[in-house]
C-alpha positions in Angstrom: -6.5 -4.0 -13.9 -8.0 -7.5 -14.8 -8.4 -6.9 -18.9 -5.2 -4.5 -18.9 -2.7 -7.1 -17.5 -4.6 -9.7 -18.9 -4.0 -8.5 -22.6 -0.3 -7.6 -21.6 0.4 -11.0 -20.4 -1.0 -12.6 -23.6 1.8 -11.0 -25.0 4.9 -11.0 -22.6 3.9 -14.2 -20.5 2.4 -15.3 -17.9 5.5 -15.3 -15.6 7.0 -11.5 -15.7 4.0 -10.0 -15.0 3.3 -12.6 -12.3 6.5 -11.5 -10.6 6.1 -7.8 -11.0 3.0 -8.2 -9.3 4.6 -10.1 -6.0 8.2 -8.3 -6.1 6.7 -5.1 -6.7 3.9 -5.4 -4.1 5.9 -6.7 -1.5 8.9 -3.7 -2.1 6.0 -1.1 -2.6 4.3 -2.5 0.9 6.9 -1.1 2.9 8.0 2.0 1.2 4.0 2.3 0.9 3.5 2.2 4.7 6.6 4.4 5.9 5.3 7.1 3.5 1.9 6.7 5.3 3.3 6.6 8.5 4.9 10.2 7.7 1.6 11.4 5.8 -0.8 10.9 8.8 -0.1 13.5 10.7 -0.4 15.8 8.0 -3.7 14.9 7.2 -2.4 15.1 3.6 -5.8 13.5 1.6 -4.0 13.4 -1.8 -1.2 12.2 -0.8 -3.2 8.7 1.1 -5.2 8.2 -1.9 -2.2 8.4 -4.2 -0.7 5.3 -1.6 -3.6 3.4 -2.0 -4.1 3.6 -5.0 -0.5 3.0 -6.4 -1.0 -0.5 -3.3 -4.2 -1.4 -5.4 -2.2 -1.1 -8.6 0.4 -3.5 -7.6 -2.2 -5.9 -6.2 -4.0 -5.9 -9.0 -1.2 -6.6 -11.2 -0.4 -9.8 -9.0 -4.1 -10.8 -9.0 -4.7 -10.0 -12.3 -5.5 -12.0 -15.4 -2.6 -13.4 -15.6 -3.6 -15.0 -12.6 -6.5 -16.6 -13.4 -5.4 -17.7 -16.9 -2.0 -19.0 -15.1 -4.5 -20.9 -13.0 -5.9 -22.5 -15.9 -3.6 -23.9 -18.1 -1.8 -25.2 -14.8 -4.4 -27.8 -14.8 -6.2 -30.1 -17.5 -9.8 -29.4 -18.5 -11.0 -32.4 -16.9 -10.0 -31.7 -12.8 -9.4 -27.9 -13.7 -12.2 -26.8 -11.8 -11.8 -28.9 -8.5 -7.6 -28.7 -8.9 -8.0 -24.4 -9.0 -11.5 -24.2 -6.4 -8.9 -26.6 -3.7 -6.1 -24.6 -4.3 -7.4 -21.2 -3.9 -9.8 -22.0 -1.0 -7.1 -23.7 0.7 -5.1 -21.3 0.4 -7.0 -18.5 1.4 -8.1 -20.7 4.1 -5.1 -21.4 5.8 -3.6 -17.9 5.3 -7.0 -15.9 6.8 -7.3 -18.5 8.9 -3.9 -18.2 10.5 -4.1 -14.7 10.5 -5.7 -14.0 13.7 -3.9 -16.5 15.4 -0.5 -15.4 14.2 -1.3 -11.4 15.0 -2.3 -12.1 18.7 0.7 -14.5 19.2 3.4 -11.8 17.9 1.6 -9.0 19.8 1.4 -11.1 23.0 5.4 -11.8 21.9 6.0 -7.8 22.1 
């Protein structure tokens, strides 16, 4: 997905293929799970890798290359490294990091 939606976002932008990676993942997410909700007790094998595989498509389109070159021309050359390496970690730190907590508090909730 990388080079692919790299090369298209060279030459549509940066920010359509950016949101049809978020909107679409987080519409697809639920019509994604539902359809594997009704799939499992089939035991239908094609049918779960064509979900997971249309899920992967959509998250790679949203961490694709336009990601990483949106990343760097956010920044200039000169703190780009730190500015993208804080961002990212930080962000993945306080989202995974959360995670846990935030699962056992709304099952504890139910």
């Amino acid at each position: 997905m990388y080079p692919l939606f790299g090369y298209i976002s060279d030459k549509v932008g940066r920010k359509p293929i950016l949101l049809l990676g978020i909107y679409g993942n987080a519409l697809w997410i639920l019509v994604a799970f539902r359809l594997i909700d009704q799939v499992g007790p089939q035991k239908d094998l094609t049918a779960f890798w064509l979900l997971f595989w249309s899920m992967a498509l959509f998250n790679g389109i949203c961490y694709s290359g336009a990601m990483s070159a949106f990343l760097l021309e956010l920044f200039p050359a000169r703190i780009r490294l730190s500015a993208v390496a804080l961002a990212y970690n930080l962000g993945y730190g306080i989202t995974g990091g959360l995670t846990p907590f935030v699962i056992t508090w709304i099952y504890s909730m139910t």
